[in-house]
C-alpha positions, -999 to 999 in steps of 0.1 A, spaced: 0 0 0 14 34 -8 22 52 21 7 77 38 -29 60 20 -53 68 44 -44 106 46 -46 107 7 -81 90 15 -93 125 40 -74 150 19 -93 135 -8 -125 136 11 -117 175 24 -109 187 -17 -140 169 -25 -161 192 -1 -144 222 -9 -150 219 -45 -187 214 -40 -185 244 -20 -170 261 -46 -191 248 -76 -222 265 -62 -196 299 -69 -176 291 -98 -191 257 -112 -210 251 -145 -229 224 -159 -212 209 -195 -230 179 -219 -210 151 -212 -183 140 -232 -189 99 -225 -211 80 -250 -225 54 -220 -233 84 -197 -261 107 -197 -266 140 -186 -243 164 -177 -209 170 -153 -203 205 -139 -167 220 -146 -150 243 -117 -125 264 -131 -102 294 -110 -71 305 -125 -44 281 -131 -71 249 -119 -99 233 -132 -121 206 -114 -149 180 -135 -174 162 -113 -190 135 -131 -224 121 -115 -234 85 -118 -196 74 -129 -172 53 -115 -134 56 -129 -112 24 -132 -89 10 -153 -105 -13 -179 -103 -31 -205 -109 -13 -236 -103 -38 -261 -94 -70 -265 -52 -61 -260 -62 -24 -254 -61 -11 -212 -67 19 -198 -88 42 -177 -128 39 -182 -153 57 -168 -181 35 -159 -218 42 -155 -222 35 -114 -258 51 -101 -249 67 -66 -210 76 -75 -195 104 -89 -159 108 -102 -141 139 -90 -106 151 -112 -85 179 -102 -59 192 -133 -37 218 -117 -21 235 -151 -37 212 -175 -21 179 -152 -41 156 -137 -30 160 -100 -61 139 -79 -87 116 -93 -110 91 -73 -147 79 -70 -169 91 -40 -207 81 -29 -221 95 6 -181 101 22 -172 69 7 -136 77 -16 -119 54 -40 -85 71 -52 -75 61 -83 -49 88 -92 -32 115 -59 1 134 -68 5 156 -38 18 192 -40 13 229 -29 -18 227 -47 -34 211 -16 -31 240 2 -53 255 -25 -79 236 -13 -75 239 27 -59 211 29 -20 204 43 -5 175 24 18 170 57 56 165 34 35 141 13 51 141 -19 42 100 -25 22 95 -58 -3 67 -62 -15 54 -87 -46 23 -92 -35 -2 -104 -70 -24 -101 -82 -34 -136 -119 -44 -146 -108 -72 -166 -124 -109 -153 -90 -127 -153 -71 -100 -130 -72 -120 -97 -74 -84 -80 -108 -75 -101 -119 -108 -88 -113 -100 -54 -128 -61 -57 -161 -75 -78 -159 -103 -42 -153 -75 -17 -185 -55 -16 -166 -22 -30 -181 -33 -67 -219 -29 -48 -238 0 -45 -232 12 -16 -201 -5 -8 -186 -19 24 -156 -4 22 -121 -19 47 -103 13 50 -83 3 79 -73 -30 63 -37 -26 43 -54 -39 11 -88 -15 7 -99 -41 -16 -100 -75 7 -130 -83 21 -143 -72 55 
């Protein structure tokens, strides 16, 4: 686990309330740009950052194709994805539903501080590395653990977020 996980986990969960805070101010809605969901995602943007909040979504890395992998966005009623871009680079990416956070992508930095939040020396990316593919033993194990329901029973205190409870 990468270190310093579960306070990448409350930051996460502190940026996330700031920017809906600040999307009442500064936020607008936008037609999404992902064929399998509806609707729209709001857009948050002050000087040098931009925020997109993306209802009803769940990001992951997938399967694209059949030798093609990558991030996916999945349909997921209840969770929204949340990115930050800092200067046009993705800095903070994860999944929430009602407090709940899945990170998938956290590079720590000044930006933080942005946000109300102290990263605490924190300069440890991390980086998902679960894949929605049915022959990766870890899918297997996340699709097992609850985490792939909605809502999910998440094991935040456990060293692997993905075991079961």
């Amino acid at each position: 686990m990468t270190p310093n996980y579960l306070d990448k986990l409350r930051r996460a969960a502190l940026i996330h309330l700031q920017l809906l805070e600040l999307d009442k101010v500064f936020g607008y809605a936008a037609p999404s740009p992902f064929d399998k969901l509806k609707g729209n995602l709001r857009l948050i943007k002050d000087g040098s950052w931009r925020a997109r909040i993306i209802p009803d979504a769940f990001l992951t890395n997938a399967s694209l194709a059949k030798n093609c992998y990558g991030e996916a966005i999945l349909a997921a009623p209840g969770w929204t994805v949340v990115e930050v871009y800092i200067q046009e680079r993705r800095r903070l990416a994860f999944s929430v539903r009602e407090g709940d956070v899945i990170l998938h992508r956290y590079k720590p930095g000044f930006w933080e501080s942005w946000f109300g939040v102290d990263n605490k020396d924190d300069t440890t990316p991390y980086i998902a590395v679960l894949f929605a593919n049915e022959s990766d033993p870890a899918w297997a194990r996340f699709m097992q653990s609850g985490l792939s329901k909605w809502p999910p029973r998440l094991n935040l205190t456990g060293s692997d977020p993905t075991a079961p409870m």
